[in-house]
C-alpha positions as CSV (number, residue, x, y, z in Angstrom):
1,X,74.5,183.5,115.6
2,X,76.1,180.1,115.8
3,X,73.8,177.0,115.3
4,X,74.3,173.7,117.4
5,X,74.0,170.6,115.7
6,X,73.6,166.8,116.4
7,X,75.9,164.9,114.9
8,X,73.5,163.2,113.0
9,X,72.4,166.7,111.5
10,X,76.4,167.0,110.7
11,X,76.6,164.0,109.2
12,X,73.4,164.5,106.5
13,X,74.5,168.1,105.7
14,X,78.5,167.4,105.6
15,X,78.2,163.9,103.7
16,X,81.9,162.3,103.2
17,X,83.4,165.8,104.9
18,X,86.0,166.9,107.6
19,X,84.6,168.6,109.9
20,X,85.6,170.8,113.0
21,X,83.4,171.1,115.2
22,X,83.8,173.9,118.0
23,X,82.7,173.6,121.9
24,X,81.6,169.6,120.8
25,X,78.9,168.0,122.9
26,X,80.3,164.7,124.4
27,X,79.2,161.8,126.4
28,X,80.7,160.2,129.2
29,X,83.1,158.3,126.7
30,X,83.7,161.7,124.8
31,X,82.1,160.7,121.6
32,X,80.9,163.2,119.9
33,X,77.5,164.3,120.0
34,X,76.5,167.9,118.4
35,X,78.3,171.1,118.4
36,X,78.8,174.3,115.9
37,X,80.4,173.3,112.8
38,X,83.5,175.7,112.0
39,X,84.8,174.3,109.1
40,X,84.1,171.4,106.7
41,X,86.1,170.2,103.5
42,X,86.8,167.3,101.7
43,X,90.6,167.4,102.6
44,X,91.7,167.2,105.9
45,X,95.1,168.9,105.9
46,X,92.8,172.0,105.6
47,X,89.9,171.4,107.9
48,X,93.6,170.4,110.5
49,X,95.1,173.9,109.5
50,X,91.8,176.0,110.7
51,X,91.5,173.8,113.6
52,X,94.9,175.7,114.2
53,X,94.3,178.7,113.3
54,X,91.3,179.0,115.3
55,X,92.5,177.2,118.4
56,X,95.4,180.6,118.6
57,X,91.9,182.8,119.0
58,X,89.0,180.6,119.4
59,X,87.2,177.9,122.0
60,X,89.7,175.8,124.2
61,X,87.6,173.2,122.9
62,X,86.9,171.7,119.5
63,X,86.7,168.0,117.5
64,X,87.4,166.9,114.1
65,X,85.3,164.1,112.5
66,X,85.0,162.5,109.2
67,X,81.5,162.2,108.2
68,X,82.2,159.6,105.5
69,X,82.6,155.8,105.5
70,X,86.1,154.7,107.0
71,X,88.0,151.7,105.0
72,X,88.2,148.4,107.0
73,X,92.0,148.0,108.5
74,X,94.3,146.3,105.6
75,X,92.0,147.5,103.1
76,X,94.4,148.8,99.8
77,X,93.4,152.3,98.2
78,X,95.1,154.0,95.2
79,X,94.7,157.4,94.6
80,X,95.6,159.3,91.4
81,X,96.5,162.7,90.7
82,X,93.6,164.8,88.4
């Protein structure tokens, strides 16, 4: 059985996540409301690459979201390898 969320329900239990989210709910502006969550990770190549996979198979349509805070334009990051 697949479970449709609100986004807001997304967004508490995928904190700083990708997410795809299959058959999305949308407004009139197609923002994102609710749907079934696929797939969630931390890195987006992956969550991208099932949105792939699925889409040969799966529903015609489907979103991908970050549920984390996005930088302000111009704002430098570094990342380092663990």
């Amino acid at each position: 059985m697949t479970t449709v969320l609100t986004i807001d329900e997304i967004r508490r239990q995928h904190p700083a996540q990708w997410v795809l989210i299959e058959d999305p709910q949308t407004d009139e502006s197609q923002a994102v409301k609710g749907g079934v969550v696929a797939w969630h990770s931390a890195n987006r190549d992956e969550v991208y690459r099932k949105a792939v996979e699925r889409r040969r198979s799966g529903p015609r349509r489907f979103a991908v979201i970050y549920t984390g805070e996005i930088p302000a334009p111009g704002t430098a990051m570094a990342f380092g390898a663990a």
